[in-house]
C-alpha positions, 0 to 999 in steps of 0.5 A: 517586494514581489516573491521570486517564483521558482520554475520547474517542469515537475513539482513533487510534493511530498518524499515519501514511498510515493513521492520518491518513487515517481522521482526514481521512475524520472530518473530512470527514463532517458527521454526526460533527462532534460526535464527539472524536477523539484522534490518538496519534502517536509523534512529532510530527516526519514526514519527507517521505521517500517517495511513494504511487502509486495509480490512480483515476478521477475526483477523489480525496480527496487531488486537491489535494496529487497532485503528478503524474498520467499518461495512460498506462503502458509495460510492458517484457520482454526480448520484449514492450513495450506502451503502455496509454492508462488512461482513466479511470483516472490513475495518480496519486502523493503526496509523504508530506510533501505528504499530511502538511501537506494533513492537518494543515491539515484537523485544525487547522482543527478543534480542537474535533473532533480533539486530537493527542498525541505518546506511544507506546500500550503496552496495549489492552484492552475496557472492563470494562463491555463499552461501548469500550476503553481504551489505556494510554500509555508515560508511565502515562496512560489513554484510553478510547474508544468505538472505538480504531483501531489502524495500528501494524505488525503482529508477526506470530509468522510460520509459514512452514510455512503462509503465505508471507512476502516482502518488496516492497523497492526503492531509487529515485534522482529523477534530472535531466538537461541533455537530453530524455529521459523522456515526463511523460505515461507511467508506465514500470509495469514494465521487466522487461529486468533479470536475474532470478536467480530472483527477481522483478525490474524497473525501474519509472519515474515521469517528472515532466518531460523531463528529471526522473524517479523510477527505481527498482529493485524485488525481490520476494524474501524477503529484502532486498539490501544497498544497494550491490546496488540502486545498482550495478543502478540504475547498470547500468540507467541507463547504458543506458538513457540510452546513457551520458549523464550525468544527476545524483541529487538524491533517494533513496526506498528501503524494503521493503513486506511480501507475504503470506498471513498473516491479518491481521485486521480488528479485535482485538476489538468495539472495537478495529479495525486500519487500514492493514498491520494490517489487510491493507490492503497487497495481498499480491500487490503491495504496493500500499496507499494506495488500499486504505487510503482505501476502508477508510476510508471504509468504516469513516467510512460506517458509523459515520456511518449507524449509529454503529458500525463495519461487521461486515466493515470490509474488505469483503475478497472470499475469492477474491481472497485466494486469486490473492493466495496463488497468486501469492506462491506463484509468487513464492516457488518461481519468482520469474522466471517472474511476468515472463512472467506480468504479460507475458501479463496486459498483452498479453491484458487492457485494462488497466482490467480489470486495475486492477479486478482489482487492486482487487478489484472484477472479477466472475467472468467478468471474473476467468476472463477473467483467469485464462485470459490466463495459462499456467495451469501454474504457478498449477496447482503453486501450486494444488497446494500450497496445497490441501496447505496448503503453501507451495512451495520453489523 
């Protein structure tokens, strides 16, 4: 007996940060409010257990469930320190179990619009008629849609001969004290006064009240450290930071966030786009993501909204912006320990809202000279080197 074939408009594959937000992006559009949407989760249960940080101006998407905001951030070397006031910008953070209900909440008060169904994708494909694309299911059932947005984690078939390959990975403890001690208003961006040992290390701190805040330790290296490595760092660190006080652990963050110069690619084929990490929306050279996700989005949401299809370049992705993000990951994987000196020189030289345009892609290129030139410029030259050989360095 033939599988029945379920037909949609949208398919969404995957419910996470991603996934979600192109939905609410649908949601909020009037002009595709005729449009069907099916949302493939594979489990219909999230847990709350992480937090997305990113900086904006003005209101966001997302302002109702920011559970912080601050006015201001702190950079720390072992010969540098520096208070940057951001307006306009706020540097802002979500609870993913905040994100989640806000979300669920717009979809459900929609149910005409958007169905969701909890199953795994296992095939993608183009339409034999050339007109969208269709998804098999786990449990043997088939979707066709006009366009499929996929946000599932990459495989990549990794070169390290050719790209480079990281890992941004951290564990934080939400830590409370009996006594004042953390400013609410300033986020502690970076405290590189920790050893190094030749890789790229910090601290990096988000106050919610005097006496609550989220500290973690952060690597960026190629491979992760047992969890037992990050407690006894954040433990040396605390203990002088609060000069022996006690304080009390009431949550623990941890993960690892891929960095790298392996092409990602926008989409699969005509009609069957990637979202999120699959489609290189996590900034190699950072790890930053939420922001990212939601001005791709919107893009895709724009386009499909004027024209009723998605954009020939849905990432409006600009080519030199991918070359800082190799040349840095390049540093990182050779000498991690002098990208401290690095973002020191970028913090003392630069505003910091010219940096956060640069971060975001969104500098000219006088402003990138600008940048380019605040830094010691000898190991970007070895990167450079390297690069134009088509190879990665090694330490």
């Amino acid at each position: 007996m033939p599988t029945e074939t379920l037909e949609y408009d949208y398919l969404i594959v995957g419910g996470g940060a991603s996934g979600l937000s192109l939905a609410y992006h649908i949601a909020q559009e009037p002009r595709l409010a005729g449009q069907r949407v099916l949302l493939v989760e594979p489990d219909a249960a999230k847990a709350d257990d992480r937090t997305w940080r990113y900086w904006a101006a003005g209101e966001t998407p997302f302002a109702a469930v920011e559970g912080h905001r601050w006015e201001q951030l702190v950079v720390r070397a072992p010969d540098f320190e520096k208070v940057l006031r951001l307006a306009p910008y706020r540097y802002r953070m979500v609870r993913a179990g905040d994100f989640y209900a806000f979300v669920d909440a717009a979809l459900a008060s929609r149910p005409q619009q958007f169905t969701r169904l909890t199953g795994h994708v296992t095939t993608l494909a183009e339409a034999a008629d050339g007109h969208g694309a269709v998804a098999a299911l786990a449990d043997g059932r088939q979707i066709a849609a006009r366009y499929v947005f996929d946000s599932r984690l990459p495989k990549l078939a990794r070169d390290p001969t050719r790209y480079r390959y990281l890992e941004q990975h951290f564990l934080g403890w939400e830590i409370e004290t009996d006594y004042d001690v953390f400013d609410p208003d300033t986020v502690q961006f970076m405290d590189f006064r920790v050893p190094q040992h030749g890789q790229t290390r910090f601290v990096y701190s988000l106050p919610f009240t005097p006496r609550r805040a989220l500290v973690e330790f952060t690597v960026f290296s190629a491979q992760v450290l047992e969890k037992a490595a990050y407690e006894a760092e954040l433990r040396i660190y605390l203990a002088e930071y609060l000069g022996g006080r006690p304080y009390r652990v009431v949550a623990e963050e941890g993960g690892s966030i891929p960095m790298t110069d392996h092409p990602l690619p926008d989409r699969l084929s005509a009609h069957i786009l990637h979202l999120g990490t699959r489609a290189g929306r996590s900034k190699p050279s950072t790890g930053y993501t939420f922001a990212r996700v939601q001005r791709h989005t919107a893009r895709l949401v724009a386009a499909l909204a004027a024209t009723g299809h998605p954009p020939a370049d849905a990432t409006g992705d600009r080519w030199q912006f991918g070359l800082f993000d190799t040349l840095l990951l390049d540093i990182m994987q050779r000498r991690g320990e002098v990208v401290r000196d690095i973002f020191s020189q970028l913090f003392e030289r630069n505003p910091v809202q010219r940096i956060f345009r640069f971060l975001d892609e969104e500098t000219s290129w006088l402003e990138n000279l600008k940048i380019m030139n605040s830094v010691t410029p000898g190991p970007f030259m070895r990167s450079i080197g390297q690069v134009l050989r088509g190879k990665p360095g090694r330490r």
